[in-house]
N, C-alpha and C positions, 0 to 999 in steps of 0.2 A: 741510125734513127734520124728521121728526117721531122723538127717541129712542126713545121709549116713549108708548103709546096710552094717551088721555084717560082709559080704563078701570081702565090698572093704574097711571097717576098717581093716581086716586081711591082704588085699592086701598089701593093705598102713604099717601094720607090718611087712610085708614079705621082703619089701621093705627099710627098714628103720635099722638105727643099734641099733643091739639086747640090751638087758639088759644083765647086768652080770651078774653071777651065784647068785650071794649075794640079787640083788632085784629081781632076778625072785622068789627067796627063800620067800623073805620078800610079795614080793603081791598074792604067790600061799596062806602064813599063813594069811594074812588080810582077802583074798577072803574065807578061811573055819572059819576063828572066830570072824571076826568084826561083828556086826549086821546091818552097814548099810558101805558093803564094796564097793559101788560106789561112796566112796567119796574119792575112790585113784584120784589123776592126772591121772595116766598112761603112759606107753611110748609115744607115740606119745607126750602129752605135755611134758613130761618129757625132750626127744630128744630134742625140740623145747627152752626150758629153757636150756640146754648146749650147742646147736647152738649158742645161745644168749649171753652168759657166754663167749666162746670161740673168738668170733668173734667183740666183743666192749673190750676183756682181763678183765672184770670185776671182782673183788678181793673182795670187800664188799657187802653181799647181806643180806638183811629182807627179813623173811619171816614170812608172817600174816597166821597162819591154817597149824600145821603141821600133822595132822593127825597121822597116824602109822610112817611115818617119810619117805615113799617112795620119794617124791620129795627134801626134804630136802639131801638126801643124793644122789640120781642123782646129782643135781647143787654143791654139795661137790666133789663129784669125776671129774666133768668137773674144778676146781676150782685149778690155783697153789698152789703150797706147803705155801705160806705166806696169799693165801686167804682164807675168813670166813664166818660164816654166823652163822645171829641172827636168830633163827626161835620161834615165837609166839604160845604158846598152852595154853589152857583152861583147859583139862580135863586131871588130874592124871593118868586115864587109857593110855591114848596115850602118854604122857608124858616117863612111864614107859616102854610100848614095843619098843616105838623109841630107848631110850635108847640105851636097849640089841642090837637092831640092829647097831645101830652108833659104838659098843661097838667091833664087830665082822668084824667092818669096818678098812682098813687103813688109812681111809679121814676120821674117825669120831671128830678125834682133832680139826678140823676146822669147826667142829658146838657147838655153844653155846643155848642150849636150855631156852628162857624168858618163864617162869611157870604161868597163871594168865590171866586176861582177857585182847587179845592185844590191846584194847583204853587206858587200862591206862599202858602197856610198851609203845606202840609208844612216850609220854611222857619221857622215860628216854634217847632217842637214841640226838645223835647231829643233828641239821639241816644243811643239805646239806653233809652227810657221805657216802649215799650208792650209789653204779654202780647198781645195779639190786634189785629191788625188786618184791617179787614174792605174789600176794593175791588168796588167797583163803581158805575163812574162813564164818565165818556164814553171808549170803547175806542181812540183815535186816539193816548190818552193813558197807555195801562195801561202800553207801558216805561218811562218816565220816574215814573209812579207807582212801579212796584216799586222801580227804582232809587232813588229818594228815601224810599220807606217799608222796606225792608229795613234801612235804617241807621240808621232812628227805632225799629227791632224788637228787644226783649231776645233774649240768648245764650239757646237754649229758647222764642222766640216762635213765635208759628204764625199764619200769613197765608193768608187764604181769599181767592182771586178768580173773581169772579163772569161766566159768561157767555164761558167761556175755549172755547168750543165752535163759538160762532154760529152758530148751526143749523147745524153741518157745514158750515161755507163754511171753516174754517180746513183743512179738507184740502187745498182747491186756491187759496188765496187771491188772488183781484182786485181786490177795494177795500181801500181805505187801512184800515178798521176790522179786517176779516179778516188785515190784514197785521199790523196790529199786534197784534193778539191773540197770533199767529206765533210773531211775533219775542218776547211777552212769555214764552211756553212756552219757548224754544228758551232764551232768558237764565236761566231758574230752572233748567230742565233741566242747561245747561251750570255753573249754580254749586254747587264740592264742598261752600262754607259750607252749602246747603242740602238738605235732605230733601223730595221733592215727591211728590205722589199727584195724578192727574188723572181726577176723576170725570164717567160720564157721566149728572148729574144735574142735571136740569132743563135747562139750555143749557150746563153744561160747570160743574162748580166743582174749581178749581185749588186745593189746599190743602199750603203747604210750612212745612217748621221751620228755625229758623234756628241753624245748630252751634254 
């Protein structure tokens, strides 16, 4: 299932502010060597996470799924000189290319990368620390993610989740990922602590505030 055509996803790029030299660099190298390189954000959510940044002045952000490190390092450059950001990965390979690239950055001081599986970092953070938290990590896992990062999220935080659509399979859901996507909507939707908006952009971005 396709949202919206490659044409007026371009438009909508055309229209939107650019990426800097540095992640257009970082998601031209993902798109020739990752093996499953649509698992960037991309600008459009990208933009949409330093709208969000910019405009609540949010300083402390989690981040669950950093991938190659493209979002991580959007939301650092939207971020003032005193703000930070945790971001959660699993896998050593992505662990390492982020890196280099945070490395090459002037905003990469203000990421701190947690190495390991993020159910058991969400455990070491304080409850009630962060302004923004950003998911997007493996979807079998997105309840138990909210559930554990909703309590780590300040009274006025706002939590963006990524990919809350799955190409339209969360209509009729059959596999475990689609189910739990589901069940992640159905849990925000049903908590009164929270305010939720579910967009149909890119693959679905779910974004709630916490009362």
């Amino acid at each position: 299932m396709n949202l919206i055509s490659k044409e007026i996803e371009q438009y909508c790029l055309n229209q939107s502010q650019p990426d800097t030299g540095l992640l257009q660099a970082l998601v031209n190298k993902t798109l020739k060597e990752e093996e499953i390189p649509q698992m960037l954000s991309g600008p459009l959510v990208g933009g949409l996470l330093q709208l969000l940044i910019k405009i609540t002045g949010a300083k402390n952000i989690l981040e669950i799924g950093m991938f190659t490190g493209y979002s991580t390092l959007k939301m650092a450059e939207a971020l003032p000189e005193d703000g930070e950001i945790h971001t959660c990965e699993l896998m050593e390979k992505h662990v390492k290319t982020a890196e280099s690239w945070f490395n090459k950055s002037n905003d990469g001081y203000k990421i701190t990368i947690h190495h390991g599986r993020a159910i058991d970092q969400l455990n070491s953070f304080k409850i009630g620390s962060f302004d923004l938290i950003f998911i997007d990590a493996d979807k079998i896992n997105y309840p138990e993610y909210y559930r554990r990062s909703t309590t780590l999220l300040k009274v006025g935080g706002i939590a963006v989740l990524d990919n809350m659509l799955w190409d339209g399979e969360v209509l009729n859901p059959k596999d475990g990922n689609a189910k739990a996507l589901r069940e992640t909507a159905e849990l925000i939707k049903n908590n009164h602590r929270l305010e939720s908006l579910l967009l149909p952009v890119r693959d679905g971005i779910l974004i709630y505030r916490k009362l």
